[in-house]
C-alpha positions in Angstrom: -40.2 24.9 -129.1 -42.2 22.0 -130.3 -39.5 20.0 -131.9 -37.5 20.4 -128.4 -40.5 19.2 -126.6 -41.1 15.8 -129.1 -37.4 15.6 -129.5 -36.2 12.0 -127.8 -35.1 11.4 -124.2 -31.3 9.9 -123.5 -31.8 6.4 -122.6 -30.8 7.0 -119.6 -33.7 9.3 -119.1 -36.4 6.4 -119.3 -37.3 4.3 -116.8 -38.8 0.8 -116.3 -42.7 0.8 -114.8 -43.7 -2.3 -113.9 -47.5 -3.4 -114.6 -48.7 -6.7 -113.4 -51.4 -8.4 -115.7 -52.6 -10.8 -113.2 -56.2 -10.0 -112.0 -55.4 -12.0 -108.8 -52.1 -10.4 -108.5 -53.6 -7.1 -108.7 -56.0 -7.4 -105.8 -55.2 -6.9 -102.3 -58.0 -9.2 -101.3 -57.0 -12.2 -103.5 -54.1 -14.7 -102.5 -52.5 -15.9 -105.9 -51.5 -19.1 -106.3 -49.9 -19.1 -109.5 -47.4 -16.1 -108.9 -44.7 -15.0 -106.1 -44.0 -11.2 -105.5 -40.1 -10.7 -105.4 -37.8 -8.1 -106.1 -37.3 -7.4 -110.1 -33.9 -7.3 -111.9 -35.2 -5.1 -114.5 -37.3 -2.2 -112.5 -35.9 -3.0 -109.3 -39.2 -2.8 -107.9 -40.5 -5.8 -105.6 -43.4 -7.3 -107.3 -45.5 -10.1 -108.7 -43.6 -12.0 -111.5 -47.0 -11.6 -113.6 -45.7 -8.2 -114.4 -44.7 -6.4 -117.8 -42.5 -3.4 -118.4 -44.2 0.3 -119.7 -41.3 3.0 -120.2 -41.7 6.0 -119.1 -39.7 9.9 -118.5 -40.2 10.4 -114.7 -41.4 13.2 -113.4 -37.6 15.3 -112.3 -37.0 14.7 -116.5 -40.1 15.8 -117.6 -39.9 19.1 -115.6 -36.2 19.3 -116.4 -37.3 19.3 -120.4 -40.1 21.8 -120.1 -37.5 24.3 -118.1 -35.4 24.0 -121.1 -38.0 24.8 -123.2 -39.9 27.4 -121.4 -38.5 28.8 -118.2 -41.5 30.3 -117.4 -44.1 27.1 -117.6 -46.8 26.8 -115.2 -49.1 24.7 -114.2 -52.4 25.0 -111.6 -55.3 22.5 -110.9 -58.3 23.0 -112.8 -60.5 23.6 -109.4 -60.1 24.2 -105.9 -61.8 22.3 -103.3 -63.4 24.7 -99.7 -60.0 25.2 -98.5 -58.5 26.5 -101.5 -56.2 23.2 -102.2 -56.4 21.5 -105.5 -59.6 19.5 -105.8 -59.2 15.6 -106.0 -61.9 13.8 -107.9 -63.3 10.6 -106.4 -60.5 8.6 -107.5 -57.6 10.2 -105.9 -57.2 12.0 -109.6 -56.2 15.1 -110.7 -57.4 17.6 -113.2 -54.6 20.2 -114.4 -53.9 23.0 -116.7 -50.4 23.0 -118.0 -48.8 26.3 -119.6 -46.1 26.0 -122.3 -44.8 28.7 -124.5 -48.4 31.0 -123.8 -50.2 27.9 -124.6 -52.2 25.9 -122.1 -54.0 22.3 -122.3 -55.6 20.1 -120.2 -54.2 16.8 -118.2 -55.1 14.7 -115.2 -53.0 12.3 -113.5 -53.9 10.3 -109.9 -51.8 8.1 -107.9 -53.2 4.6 -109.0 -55.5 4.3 -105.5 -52.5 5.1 -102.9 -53.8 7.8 -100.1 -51.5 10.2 -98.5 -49.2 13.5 -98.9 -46.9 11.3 -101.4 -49.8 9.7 -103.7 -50.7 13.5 -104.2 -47.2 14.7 -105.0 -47.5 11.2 -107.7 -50.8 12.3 -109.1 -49.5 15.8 -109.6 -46.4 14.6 -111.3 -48.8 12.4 -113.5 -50.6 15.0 -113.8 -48.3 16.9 -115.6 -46.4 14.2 -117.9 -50.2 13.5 -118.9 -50.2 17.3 -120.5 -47.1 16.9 -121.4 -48.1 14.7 -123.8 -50.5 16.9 -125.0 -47.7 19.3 -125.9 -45.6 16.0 -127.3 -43.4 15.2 -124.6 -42.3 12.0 -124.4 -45.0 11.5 -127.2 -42.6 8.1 -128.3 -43.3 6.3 -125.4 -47.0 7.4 -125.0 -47.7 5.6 -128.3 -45.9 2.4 -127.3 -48.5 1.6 -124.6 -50.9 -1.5 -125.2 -54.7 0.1 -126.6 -55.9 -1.8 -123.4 -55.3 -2.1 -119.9 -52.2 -4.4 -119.2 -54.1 -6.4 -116.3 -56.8 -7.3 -119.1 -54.4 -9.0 -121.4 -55.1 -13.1 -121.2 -52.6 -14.9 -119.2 -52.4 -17.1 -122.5 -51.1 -14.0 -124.6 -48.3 -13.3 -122.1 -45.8 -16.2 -122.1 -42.4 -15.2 -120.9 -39.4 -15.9 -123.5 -37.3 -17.4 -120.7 -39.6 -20.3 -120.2 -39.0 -23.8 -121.7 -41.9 -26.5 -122.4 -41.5 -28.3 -119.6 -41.4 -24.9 -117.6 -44.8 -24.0 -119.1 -46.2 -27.1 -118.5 -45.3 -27.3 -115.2 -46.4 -23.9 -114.3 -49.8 -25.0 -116.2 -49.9 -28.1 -113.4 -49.8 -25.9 -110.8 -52.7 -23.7 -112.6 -55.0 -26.4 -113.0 -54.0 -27.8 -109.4 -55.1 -24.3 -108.0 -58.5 -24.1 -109.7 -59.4 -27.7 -108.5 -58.7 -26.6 -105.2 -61.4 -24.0 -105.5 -63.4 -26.9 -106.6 -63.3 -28.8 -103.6 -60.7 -31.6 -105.9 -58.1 -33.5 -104.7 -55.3 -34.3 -106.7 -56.2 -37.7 -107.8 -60.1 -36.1 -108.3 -58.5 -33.6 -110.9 -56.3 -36.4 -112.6 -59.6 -37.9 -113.1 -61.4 -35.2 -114.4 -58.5 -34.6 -116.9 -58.6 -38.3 -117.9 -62.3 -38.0 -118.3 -62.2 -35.0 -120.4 -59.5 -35.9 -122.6 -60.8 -39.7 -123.4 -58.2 -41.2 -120.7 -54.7 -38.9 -121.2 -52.5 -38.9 -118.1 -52.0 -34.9 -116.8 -48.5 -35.7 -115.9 -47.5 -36.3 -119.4 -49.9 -33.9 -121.4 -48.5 -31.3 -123.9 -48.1 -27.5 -122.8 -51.4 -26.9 -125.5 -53.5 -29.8 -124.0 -52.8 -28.8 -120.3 -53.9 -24.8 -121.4 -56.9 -26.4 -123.8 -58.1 -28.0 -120.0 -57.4 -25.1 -118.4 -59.9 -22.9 -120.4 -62.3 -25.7 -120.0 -62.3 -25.6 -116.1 -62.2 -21.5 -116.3 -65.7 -21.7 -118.7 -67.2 -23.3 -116.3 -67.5 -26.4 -118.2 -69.5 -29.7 -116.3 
């Protein structure tokens, strides 16, 4: 029963999640400059280009895998709220026991802040591919996941492939443009303060590693 559980799903089993790494992206009260949302050719999902890719066994696979393993699986939420429903913690979360093979363990899963009947049937779901893993299902893909929160990964540290120099540098224009605006700069007030900073260099023509050296200069707050 445990090597069916840990054994590997098809390919076609595993789907693409998308997880943006953009702080700004990420909040609903923040207009980003630097990114566009539009529709992905990978996850099909429609959302900010500052976005990576997490694999994961959705939740019809994952229950399709325990039936095979143990017809008679279970699961049931740890508590029940006053009128004997699951019990919802106080961020929209979940707390399960899940029941494989006679044995149970623990797992929680929420619906990553959405409200409503479906953010409950996705927490449960979560819920239960959380536990899963406890059991080792899916176990693989669990253990490819970044040690930290994708949307605390430094912009710097996620460069995408497709982009050339000039791209970059471009894209590193727009940056610095953005953050002067916050500023209170005009153009020609930032061009300034680049050629001011870096002994008289024009920021038209700088390097992709100048342009992001400036950039973490203005973001420290630097006079």
């Amino acid at each position: 029963m445990a090597a069916k559980l840990r054994a590997p799903f098809a390919s076609r089993q595993i789907g693409k999640l998308p997880k943006v790494w953009c702080k700004k992206c990420s909040d609903k009260n923040v207009r980003c400059e630097d990114h566009k949302s539009q529709k992905c050719g990978v996850c099909k999902a429609y959302v900010s280009t500052a976005h990576l890719h997490v694999d994961y066994v959705g939740h019809a696979h994952a229950t399709e895998r325990l039936l095979d393993v143990d017809p008679d699986w279970n699961w049931e939420p740890l508590a029940f709220n006053g009128n004997g429903l699951p019990a919802m913690d106080e961020h929209g979360g979940l707390w399960i026991r899940l029941t494989v093979g006679g044995t149970t363990r623990l797992g929680y899963g929420h619906a990553d802040g959405k409200r409503g009947g479906d953010a409950v049937k996705e927490a449960i779901g979560d819920a239960i591919r959380n536990a899963g893993m406890r059991f080792g299902l899916a176990l693989n893909l669990w253990k490819k996941e970044a040690p930290a929160p994708v949307s605390d990964v430094p912009e710097r540290q996620v460069e995408r492939p497709e982009q050339t120099p000039v791209d970059r540098a471009n894209e590193l224009r727009g940056q610095l443009a953005a953050i002067a605006k916050n500023r209170g700069w005009d153009i020609p007030k930032l061009s300034d303060e680049f050629a001011l900073w870096s002994q008289g260099k024009d920021i038209t023509k700088e390097s992709v590693a100048v342009l992001a050296e400036y950039k973490d200069h203005l973001q420290r707050g630097a006079s």
